[in-house]
C-alpha positions as CSV (number, residue, x, y, z in Angstrom):
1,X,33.7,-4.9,-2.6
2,X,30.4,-3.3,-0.3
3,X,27.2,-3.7,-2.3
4,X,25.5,-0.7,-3.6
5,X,23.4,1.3,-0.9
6,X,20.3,2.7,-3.5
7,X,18.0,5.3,-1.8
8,X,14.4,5.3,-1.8
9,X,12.2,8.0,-0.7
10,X,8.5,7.5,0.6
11,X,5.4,8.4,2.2
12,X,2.2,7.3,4.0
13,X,0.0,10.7,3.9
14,X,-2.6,11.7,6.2
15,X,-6.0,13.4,5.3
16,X,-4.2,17.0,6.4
17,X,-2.9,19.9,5.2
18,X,-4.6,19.8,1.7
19,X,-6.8,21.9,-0.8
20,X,-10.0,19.8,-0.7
21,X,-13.4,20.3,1.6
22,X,-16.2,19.0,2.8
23,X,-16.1,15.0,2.7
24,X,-12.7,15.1,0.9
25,X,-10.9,17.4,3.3
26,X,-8.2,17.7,2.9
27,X,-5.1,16.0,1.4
28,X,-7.7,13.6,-0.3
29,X,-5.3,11.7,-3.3
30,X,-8.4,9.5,-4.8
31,X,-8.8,10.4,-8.6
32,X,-11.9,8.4,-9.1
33,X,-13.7,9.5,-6.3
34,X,-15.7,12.3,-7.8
35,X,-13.5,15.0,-6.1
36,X,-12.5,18.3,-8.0
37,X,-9.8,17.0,-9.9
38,X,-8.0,20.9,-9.2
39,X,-8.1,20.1,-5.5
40,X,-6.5,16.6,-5.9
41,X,-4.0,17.9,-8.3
42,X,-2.9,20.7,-5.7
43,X,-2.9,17.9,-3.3
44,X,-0.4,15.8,-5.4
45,X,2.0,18.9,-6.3
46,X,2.4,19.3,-2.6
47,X,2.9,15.6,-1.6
48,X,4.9,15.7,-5.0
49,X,7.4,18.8,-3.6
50,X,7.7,16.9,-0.6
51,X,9.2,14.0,-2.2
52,X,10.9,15.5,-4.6
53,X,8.8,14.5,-7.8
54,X,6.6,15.4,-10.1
55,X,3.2,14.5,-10.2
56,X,4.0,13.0,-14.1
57,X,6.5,10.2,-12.3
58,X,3.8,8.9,-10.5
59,X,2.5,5.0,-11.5
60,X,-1.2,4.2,-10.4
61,X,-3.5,1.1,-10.9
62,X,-6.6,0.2,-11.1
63,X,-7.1,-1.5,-7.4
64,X,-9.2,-4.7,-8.1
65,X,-8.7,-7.0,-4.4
66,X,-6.8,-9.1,-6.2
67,X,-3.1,-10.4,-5.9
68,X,-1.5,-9.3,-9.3
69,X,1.7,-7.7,-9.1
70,X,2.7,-6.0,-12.3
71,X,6.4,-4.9,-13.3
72,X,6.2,-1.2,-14.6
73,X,9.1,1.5,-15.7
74,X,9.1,5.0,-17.1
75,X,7.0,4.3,-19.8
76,X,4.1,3.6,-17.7
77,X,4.2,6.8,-16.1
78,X,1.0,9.0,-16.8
79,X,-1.1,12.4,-16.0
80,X,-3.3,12.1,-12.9
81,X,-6.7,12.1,-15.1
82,X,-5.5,9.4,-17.5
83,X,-6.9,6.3,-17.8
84,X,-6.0,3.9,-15.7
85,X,-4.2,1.5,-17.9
86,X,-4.4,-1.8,-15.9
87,X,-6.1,-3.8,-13.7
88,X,-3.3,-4.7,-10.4
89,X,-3.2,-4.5,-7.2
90,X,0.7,-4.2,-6.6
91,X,3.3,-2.3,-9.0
92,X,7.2,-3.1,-9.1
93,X,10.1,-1.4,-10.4
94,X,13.9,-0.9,-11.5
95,X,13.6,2.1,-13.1
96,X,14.7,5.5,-10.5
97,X,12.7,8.3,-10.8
98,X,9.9,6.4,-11.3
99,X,7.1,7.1,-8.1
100,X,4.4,3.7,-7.4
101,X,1.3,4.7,-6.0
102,X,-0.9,2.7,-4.2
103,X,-4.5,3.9,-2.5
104,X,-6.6,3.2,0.9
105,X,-8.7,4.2,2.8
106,X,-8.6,0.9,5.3
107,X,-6.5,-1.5,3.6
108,X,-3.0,-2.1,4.1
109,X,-0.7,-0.3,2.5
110,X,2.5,-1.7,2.0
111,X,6.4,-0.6,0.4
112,X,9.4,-2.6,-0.3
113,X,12.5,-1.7,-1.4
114,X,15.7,-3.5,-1.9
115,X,18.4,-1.4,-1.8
116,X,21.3,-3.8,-3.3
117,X,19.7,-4.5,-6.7
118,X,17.8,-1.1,-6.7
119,X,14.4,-2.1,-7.0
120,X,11.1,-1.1,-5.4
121,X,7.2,-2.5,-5.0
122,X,4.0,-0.8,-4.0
123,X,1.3,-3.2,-2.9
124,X,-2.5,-2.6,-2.0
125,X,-3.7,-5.3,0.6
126,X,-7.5,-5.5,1.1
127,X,-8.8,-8.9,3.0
128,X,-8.7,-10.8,-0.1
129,X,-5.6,-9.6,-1.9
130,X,-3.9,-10.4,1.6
131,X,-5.6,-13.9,1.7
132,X,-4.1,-14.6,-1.9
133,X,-0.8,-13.5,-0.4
134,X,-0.2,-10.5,-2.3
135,X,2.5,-9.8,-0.4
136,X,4.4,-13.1,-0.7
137,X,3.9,-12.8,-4.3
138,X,5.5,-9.3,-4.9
139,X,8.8,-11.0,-2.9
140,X,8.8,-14.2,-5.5
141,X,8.3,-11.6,-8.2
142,X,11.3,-9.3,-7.0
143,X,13.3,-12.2,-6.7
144,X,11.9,-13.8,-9.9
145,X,12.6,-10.8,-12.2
146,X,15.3,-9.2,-10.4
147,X,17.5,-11.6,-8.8
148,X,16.4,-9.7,-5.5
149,X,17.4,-11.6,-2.1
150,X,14.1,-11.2,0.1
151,X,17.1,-11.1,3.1
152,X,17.4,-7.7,1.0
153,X,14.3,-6.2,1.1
154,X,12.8,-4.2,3.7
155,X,9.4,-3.6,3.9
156,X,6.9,-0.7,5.9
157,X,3.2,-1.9,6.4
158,X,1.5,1.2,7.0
159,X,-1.5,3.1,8.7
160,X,-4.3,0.8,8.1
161,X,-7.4,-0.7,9.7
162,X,-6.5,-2.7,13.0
163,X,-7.4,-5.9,14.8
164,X,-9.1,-3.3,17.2
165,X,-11.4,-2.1,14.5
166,X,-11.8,-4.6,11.9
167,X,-14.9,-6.8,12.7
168,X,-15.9,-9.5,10.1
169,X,-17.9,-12.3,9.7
170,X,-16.6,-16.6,9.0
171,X,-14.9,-15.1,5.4
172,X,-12.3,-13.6,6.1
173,X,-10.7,-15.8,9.2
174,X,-11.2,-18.6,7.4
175,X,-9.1,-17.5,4.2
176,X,-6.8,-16.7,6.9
177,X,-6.8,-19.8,8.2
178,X,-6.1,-21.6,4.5
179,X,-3.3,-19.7,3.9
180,X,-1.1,-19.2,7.4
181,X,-3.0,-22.7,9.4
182,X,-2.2,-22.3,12.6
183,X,-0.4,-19.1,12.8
184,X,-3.2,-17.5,11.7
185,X,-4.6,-17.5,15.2
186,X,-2.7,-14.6,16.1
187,X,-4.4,-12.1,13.6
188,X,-8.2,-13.3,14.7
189,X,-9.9,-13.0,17.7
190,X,-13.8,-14.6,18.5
191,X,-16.4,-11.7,19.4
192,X,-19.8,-13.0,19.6
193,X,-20.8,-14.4,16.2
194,X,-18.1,-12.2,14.7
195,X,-14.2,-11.8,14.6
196,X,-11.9,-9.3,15.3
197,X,-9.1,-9.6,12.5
198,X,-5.6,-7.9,12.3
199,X,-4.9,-7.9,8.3
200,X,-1.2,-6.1,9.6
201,X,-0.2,-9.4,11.3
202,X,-0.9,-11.2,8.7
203,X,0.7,-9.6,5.8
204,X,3.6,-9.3,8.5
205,X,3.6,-12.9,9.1
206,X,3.3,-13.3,4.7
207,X,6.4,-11.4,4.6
208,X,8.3,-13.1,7.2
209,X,7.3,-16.4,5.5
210,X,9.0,-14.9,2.0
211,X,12.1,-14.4,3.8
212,X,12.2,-10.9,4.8
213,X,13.7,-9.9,8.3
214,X,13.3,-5.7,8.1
215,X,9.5,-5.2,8.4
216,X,8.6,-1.8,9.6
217,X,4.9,-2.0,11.0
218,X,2.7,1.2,11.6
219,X,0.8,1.2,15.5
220,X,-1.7,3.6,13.8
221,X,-5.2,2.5,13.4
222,X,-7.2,4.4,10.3
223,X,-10.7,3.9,11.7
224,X,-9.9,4.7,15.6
225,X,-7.8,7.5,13.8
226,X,-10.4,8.7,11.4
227,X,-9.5,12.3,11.8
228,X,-6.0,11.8,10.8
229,X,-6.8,9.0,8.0
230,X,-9.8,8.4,6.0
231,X,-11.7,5.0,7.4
232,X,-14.3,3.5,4.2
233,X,-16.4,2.1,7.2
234,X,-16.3,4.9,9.4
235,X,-17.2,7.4,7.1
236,X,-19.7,4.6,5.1
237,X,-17.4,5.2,2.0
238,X,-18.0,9.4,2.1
239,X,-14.7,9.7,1.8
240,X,-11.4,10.7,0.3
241,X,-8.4,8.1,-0.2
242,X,-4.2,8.6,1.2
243,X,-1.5,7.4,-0.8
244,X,1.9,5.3,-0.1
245,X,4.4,6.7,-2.4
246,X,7.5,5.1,-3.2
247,X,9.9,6.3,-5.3
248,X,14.0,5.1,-6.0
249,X,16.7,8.2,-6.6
250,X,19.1,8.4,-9.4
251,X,22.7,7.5,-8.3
């Protein structure tokens, strides 16, 4: 007998082709950014047609840096302007019709799906969730809750800030550096006093390291690209947010 082949749409949206203006313009999807929350709703009901949902199956988070993964299903799905009802920086589920959401504006977005036991994960990646291996720690939770294979899963790392762009100080290379050792070496690179660090080569290198063989990793740099995607240091955090959107199919 074949295993089961179940769908999953998604999406890694731009800052066109929405309702908002002036630093928000236009497809801005942050809810807490002090945007009018008509303009962000139009936004949603046209990234919402395009995926086939409604703006109610969406499941958002409260984005903290951190590296907790939480395991959500129909009942956790809320209106745009609800409270936030958790604290997470990742969101899994089971449950089809049920849309994850996760928000950035620099960070690395990042979607998994496993299509043989029909489950899918959001995850937000800033420098510190990545150097607490948020990534790895969605996998072990797949496979922890859901018997998921990480030869299974695929993942897509999105449009983010790139090695080209991302200039930091000691921190962040040397959380690298505790996590991946040597293999870090390929996501940092010396300039000056500062570093140049790739946060898409390592959460592709975290993945790899879970198990995972199908990685799908965006070229697309948010900052050099800051007219297509919003960049937080580009724009000095005048800004609106995209979204990755994830969402499984009923069978």
């Amino acid at each position: 007998m074949s295993a089961p082949n179940i769908g999953a749409a998604h999406a890694f949206t731009t800052r066109a082709g929405g309702a908002s203006i002036g630093v928000y313009s236009s497809l801005n999807l942050g809810v807490t950014i002090g945007d009018d929350p008509d303009n962000v709703r139009e936004n949603f009901a046209l990234v919402c047609a395009a995926l086939d949902i409604s703006d109610s199956d969406i499941v958002r988070l409260r984005q903290i840096h951190g590296s907790h993964v939480r395991v959500v299903t129909r009942e956790d799905r809320c209106s745009l302007y609800s409270p936030d009802p958790y604290n997470a920086d990742g969101l899994l589920t089971c449950d089809s019709g049920v849309a994850l959401a996760v928000f950035t504006a620099d960070c690395v977005p990042l979607l998994l799906h496993d299509p043989v036991r029909g489950v899918i994960g959001a995850v937000h990646a800033g420098w510190r969730g990545t150097a607490a291996d948020i990534a790895g720690v969605a996998v072990r939770k797949m496979t922890d809750v859901f018997g998921c294979r990480p030869a299974d899963i695929r993942a897509a790392i999105g449009p983010c800030i790139s090695g080209c762009c991302y200039e930091t100080g000691r921190d962040v290379p040397d959380a690298l550096r505790i996590l991946l050792g040597d293999e870090a070496d390929i996501c940092i690179s010396a300039r000056g006093e500062k570093y140049m660090v790739s946060l898409k080569d390592a959460n592709r290198l975290l993945l790899t390291r879970a198990g995972l063989c199908d990685i799908a990793v965006s070229d697309e740099c948010t900052a050099c690209l800051n007219t297509i995607y919003w960049s937080h240091r580009v724009t000095g955090g005048k800004r609106g947010s995209q979204a990755a959107i994830i969402v499984m199919k009923a069978q």
